[in-house]
C-alpha positions in Angstrom: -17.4 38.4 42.1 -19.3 40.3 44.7 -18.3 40.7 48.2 -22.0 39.7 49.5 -20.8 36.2 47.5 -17.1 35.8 49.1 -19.2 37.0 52.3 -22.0 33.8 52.1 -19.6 31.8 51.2 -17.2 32.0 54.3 -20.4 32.3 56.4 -20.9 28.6 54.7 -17.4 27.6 54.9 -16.4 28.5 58.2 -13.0 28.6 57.6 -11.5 29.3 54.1 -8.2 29.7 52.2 -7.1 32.6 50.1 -6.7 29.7 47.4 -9.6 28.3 48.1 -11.8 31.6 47.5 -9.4 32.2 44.7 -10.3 29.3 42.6 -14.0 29.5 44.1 -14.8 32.4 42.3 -11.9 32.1 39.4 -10.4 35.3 40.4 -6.6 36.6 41.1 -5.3 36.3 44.6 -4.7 39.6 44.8 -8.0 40.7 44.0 -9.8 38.2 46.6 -7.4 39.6 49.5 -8.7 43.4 48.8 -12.5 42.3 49.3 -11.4 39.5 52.3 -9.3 43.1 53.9 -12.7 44.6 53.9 -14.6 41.9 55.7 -12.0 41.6 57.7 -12.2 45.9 58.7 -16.0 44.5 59.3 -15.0 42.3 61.7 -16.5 39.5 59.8 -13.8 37.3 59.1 -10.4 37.4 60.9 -7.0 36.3 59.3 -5.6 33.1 60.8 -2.3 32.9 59.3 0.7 33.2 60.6 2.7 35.0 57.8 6.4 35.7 59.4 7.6 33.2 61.8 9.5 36.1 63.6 6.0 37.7 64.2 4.8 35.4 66.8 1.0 36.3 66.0 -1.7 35.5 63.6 -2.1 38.6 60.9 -4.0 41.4 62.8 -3.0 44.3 61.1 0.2 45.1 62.8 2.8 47.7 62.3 5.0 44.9 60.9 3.3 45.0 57.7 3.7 41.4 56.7 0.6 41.4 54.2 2.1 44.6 52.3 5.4 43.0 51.6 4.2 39.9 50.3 5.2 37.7 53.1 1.4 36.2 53.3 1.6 33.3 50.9 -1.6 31.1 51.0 -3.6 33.4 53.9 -6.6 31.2 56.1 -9.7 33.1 57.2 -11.8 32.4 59.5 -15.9 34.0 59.7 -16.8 35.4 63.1 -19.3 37.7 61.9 -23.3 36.4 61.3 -24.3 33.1 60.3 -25.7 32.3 56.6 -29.5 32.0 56.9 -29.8 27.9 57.7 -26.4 28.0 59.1 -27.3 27.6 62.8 -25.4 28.1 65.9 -23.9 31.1 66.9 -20.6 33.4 66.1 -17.3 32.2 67.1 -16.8 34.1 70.6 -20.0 34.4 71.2 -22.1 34.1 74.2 -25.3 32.5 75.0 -27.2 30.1 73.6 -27.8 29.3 69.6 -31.2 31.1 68.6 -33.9 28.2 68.2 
């Protein structure tokens, strides 16, 4: 498992599942969430789940430290960063029109 594959893949995906890329590439949980943290440091992906209801945001880092105490269960990620070649359109956020 490489982190240029997990990488294409959520370009493909869109939006993926710590399970999902788990069974994807038949690799522990754990191990997945250390190369998603990097993307996510990239600014490629960004977490979508909400791991502690008491949080009130989606999982940005914060000082609550929900992902180091286990409290993110089944964590949903989303790509912002470049397309996958063929993939059209444009980021998530992003302005202007989709390249031609």
């Amino acid at each position: 498992m490489l982190l240029s594959e997990i990488r294409s893949y959520c370009a493909q995906a869109g939006r993926v599942s710590l399970e999902q890329l788990s069974d994807r590439f038949d690799a522990d949980p754990e191990a997945v969430r250390g190369m998603m943290d990097v993307l996510v440091n990239k600014g490629m992906v960004c977490c979508l789940t909400n791991p502690d209801p008491t949080c009130g945001k989606a999982c940005s880092g914060c000082t609550m430290g929900c992902a180091s105490l286990g409290l993110m269960s089944d964590a949903v990620y989303e790509w912002v960063g470049r397309r996958a070649r063929g993939g059209g359109g444009t980021p998530h956020g992003s302005d202007g029109p989709a390249p031609h």
